[in-house]
SEFILUM-85015 format. One record per residue (C-alpha): x, y, z; residue in one letter; residue number from 1. Coordinates in pm, whole numbers, plus 50000, padded with zeros to 5 digits. Each point is the difference from the previous one (the first is absolute). Last residue first. Layout:
    c1    c2    c3 residu num
     X     Y     Z      A NUM
...
This chain:
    c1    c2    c3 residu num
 81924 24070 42786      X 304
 50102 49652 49980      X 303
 49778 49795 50175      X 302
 50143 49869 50354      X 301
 50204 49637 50000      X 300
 49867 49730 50203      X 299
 50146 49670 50079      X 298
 49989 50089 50340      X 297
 49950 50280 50187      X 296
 49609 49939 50082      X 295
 49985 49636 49885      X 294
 49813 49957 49676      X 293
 49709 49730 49934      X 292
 50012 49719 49756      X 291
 49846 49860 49708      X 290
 50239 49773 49767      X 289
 49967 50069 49613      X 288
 50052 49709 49818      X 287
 49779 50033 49716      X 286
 49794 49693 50178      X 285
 49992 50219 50352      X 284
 49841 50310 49785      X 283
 49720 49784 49847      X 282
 49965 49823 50318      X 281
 49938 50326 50155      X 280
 49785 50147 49706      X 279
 49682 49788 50035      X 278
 49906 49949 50358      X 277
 50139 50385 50067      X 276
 49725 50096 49715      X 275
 49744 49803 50206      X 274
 50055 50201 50311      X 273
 50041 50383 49855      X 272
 49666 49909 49802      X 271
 49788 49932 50320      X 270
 50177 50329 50107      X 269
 49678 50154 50096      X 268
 50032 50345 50167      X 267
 50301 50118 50192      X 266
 50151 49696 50081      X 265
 50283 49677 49860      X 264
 50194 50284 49777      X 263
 50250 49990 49748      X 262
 50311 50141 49877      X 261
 50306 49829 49888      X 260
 50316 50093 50066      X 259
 50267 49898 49686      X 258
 50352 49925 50105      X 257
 50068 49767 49717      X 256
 49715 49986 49765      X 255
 49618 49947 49987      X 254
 49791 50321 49790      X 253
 49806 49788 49745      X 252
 49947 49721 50215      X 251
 49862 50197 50264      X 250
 49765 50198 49772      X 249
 49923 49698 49811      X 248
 49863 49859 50359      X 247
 49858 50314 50101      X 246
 49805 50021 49689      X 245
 49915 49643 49978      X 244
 49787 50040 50348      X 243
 49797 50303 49883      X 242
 50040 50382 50021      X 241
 49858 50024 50370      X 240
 50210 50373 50048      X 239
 50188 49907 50305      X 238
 50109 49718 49787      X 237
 50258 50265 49844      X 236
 50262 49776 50011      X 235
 50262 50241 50045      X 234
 50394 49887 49936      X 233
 50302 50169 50149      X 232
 49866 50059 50346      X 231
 50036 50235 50270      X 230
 50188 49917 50369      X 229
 50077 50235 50215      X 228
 50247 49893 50309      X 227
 49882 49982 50338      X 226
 50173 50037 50329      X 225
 49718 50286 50203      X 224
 50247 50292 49881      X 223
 50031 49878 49696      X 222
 49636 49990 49916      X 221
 49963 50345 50124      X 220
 50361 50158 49785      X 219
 49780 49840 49680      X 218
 49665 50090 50048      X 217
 50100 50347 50095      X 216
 50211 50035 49726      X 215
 49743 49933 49744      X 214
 49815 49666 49859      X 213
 49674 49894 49810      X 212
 50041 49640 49909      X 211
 49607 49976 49994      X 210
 50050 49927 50397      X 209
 50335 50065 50079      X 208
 50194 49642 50072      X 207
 50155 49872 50277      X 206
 50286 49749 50080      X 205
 50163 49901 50379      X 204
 49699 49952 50209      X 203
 50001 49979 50364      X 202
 50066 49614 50122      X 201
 49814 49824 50294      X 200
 49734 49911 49710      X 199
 49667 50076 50126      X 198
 50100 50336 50199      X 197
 50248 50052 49762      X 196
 49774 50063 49719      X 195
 49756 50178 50162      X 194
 50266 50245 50133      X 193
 50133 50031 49641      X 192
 49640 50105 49904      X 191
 49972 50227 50221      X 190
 50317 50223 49977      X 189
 49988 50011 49607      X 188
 49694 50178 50026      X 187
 50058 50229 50294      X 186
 50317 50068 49841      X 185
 49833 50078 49677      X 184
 49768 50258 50258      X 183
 50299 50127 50155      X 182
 50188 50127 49695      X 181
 49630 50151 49872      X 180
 49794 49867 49747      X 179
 50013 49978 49582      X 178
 50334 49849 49978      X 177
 49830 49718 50161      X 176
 49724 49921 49757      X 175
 49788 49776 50235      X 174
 49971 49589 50033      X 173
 49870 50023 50364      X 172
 50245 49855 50202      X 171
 50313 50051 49758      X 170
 50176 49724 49775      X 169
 50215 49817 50272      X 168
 50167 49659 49921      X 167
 49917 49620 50066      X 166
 50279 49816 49826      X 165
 49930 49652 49925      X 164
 50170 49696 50190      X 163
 49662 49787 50000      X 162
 49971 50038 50406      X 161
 50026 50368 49903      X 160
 49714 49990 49799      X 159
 49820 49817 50228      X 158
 50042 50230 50292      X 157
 49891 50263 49765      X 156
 49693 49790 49990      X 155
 49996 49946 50358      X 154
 50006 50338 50083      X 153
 49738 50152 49822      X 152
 49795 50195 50272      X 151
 50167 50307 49853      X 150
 50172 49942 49681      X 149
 49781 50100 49759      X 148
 50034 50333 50190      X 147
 50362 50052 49994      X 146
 50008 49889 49592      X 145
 50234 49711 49921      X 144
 50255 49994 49773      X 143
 50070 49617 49959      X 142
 50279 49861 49836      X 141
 50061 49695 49856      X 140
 50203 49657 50045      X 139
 49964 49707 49764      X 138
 49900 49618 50096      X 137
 49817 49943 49719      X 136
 49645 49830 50171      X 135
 50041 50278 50279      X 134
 50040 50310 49780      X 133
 49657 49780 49839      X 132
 49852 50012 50340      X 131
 50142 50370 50130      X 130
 49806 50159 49651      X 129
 49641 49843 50150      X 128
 50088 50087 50380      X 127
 50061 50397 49874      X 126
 49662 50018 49794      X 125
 49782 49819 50265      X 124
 50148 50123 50338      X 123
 50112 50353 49843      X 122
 50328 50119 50098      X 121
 50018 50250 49790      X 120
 50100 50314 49853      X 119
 50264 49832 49775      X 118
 50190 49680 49903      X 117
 50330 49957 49892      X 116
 50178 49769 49770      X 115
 50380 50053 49941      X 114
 50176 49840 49683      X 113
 50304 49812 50000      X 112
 50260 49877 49725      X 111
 50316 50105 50188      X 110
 49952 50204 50300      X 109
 50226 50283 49919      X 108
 49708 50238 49899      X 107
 49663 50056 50220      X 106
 49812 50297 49812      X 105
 49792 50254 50102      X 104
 50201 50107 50323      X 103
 49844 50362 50169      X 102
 50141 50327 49906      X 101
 50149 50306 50182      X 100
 50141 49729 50257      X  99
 50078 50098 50357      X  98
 50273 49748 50125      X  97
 49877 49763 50268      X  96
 50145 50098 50374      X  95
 50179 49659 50099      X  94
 49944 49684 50161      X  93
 50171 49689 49860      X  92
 49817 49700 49912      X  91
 50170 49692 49998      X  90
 49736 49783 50206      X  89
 49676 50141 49922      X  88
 49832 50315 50171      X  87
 49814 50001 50318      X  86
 50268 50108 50254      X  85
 50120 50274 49828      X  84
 49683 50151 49961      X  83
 50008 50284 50301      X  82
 49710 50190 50000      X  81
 50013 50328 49855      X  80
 49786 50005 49721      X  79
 49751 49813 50152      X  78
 49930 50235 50304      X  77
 49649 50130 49899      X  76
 49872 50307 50081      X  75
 49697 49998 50249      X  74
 50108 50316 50188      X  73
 50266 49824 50178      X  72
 50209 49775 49820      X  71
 49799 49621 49968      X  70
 50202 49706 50049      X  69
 50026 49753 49647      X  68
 49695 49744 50024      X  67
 50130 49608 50141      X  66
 50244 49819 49841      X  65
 50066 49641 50036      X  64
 50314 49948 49784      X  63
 50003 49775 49707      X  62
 50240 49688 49953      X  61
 49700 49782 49908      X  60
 49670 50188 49964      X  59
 49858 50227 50235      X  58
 49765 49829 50283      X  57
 49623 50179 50010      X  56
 49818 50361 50118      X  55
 49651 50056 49863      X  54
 50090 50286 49715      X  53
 49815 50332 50135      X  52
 49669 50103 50106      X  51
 50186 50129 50323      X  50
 50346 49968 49974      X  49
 50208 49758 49969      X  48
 50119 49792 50301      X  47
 50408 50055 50035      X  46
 50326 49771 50071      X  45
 50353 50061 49986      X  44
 49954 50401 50044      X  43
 50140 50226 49791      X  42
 50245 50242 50190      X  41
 49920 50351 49945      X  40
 50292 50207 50135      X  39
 49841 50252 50264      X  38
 50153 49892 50314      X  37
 50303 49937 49921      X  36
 50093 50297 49835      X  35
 49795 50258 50238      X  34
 50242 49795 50251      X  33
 50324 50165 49923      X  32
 49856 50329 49929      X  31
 49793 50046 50292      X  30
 50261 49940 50259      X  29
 50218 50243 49820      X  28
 49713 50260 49989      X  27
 49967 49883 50410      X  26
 50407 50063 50050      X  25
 49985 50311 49755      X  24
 49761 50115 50234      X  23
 50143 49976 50323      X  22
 50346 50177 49937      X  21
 49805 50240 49830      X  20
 49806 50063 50333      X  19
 50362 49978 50163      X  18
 50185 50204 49839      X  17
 49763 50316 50025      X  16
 49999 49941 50382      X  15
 50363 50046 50009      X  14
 49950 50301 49764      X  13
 49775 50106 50274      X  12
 50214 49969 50307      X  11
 50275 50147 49818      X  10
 49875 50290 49910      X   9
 50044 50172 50380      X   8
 50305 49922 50046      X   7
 50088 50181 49644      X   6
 49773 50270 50140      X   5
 50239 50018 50265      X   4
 50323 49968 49843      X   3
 49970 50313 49771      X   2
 49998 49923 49635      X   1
């Protein structure tokens, strides 16, 4: 190339250098804060929202927590707020594992059985079978439904104050393979923001409505730190078939490991209550202890 049009590029190569010299310093810039600036950080405190929960203290040991930040559009931020801080001493953070299918059973726990509870809480039904957990001093868990929930928070604070497990069983009590992936997100989004909203603590357990699964259900509830949960042993009280049923049903079915179904909402469980009156002494005098699982421990999955 001659040296005068080589002169005469130089000026504008220069320039060239420069303006990309100049924006790689602003993307730069942008990239460290963008980080910073945009990581939802739950706040300590919070007022509920409008027509929500009236605000009150946590329990013991609880974190204040006020509503997960909102992403913009409306979309919720729960799943990636950070949860460290509110679980239990000992517990280790770490991507869950994406099942294909949920627990039914609870084995290595010696001569225990599992109670749990579904669709409610209901203030009548769900108060009724917490008095005579109460009166044995045994542990159960509660699947709780996203809109029984709201405006409930003292009676999941209850059940926590009792040392049950309040777990995550949908918002609306829908057929999840049957909707879209963000629709069962939406779902199981909701409700684990009610739940830790009352309690300080998101929810570690859920369970499919009707204990209808697929991947999505699965890789979702993972995702937001929950394992599934199904059951070994159905009462079928959903179905009103009289107090003795349930009871023989129970007593018929109890055994090491065994998850019992039942439900304290979703119509009237009048039945549900006085059957639980009758069969947990039964159980306790067999020797069966009633206890709830740790996520992680103690807990083998079903064999495929």
């Amino acid at each position: 190339m001659e040296p005068t049009k080589m002169n005469q590029m130089i000026p504008g190569r220069r320039a060239v250098l420069r303006v990309a010299a100049v924006l790689g310093a602003v993307g730069l810039a942008r990239l460290m804060t963008t980080g910073e600036a945009h990581t939802p950080v739950r706040p300590a405190t919070g007022s509920p929202p409008a027509g929500g929960p009236a605000a009150s203290s946590p329990p013991a040991g609880a974190t204040a927590a006020g509503p997960p930040p909102a992403l913009p559009g409306g979309s919720s931020a729960y799943r990636l707020s950070p949860m460290t801080e509110f679980q239990p001493p000992g517990y280790r953070p770490a991507r869950l594992p994406v099942r294909t299918e949920p627990f039914m059973e609870m084995p290595g726990l010696g001569r225990s059985m599992v109670l749990t509870f579904d669709d409610g809480p209901d203030p009548k039904y769900t108060r009724g079978i917490l008095k005579t957990l109460r009166a044995h001093d045994v542990r159960a868990m509660f699947f709780v439904c996203g809109g029984m929930a709201k405006g409930q928070g003292d009676l999941l604070r209850e059940m926590a104050d009792d040392g049950h497990i309040v777990a995550n069983h949908s918002w609306s009590h829908p057929e999840l393979p049957t909707l879209k992936p963000a629709r069962i997100r939406e779902e199981m989004e909701r409700t684990s923001e009610v739940i830790e909203r009352a309690l300080g603590l998101p929810p570690v357990w859920f369970r499919a409505p009707y204990g209808s699964w697929n991947r999505h259900t699965f890789k979702i509830g993972a995702e937001l730190g929950m394992e599934p949960l199904a059951w070994t042993l159905d009462t079928l009280d959903w179905k009103s078939p009289g107090t003795g049923k349930i009871v023989r049903r129970v007593l018929d079915g109890a055994a090491p490991g065994v998850v019992v179904l039942s439900h304290d909402a979703g119509g009237n469980r009048s039945q549900s209550v006085d059957a639980l009156r009758d069969y947990l002494p039964k159980l306790l005098k067999k020797g069966y202890a009633i206890t709830v699982p740790r996520r992680g421990y103690g807990i083998t999955a079903p064999k495929s």
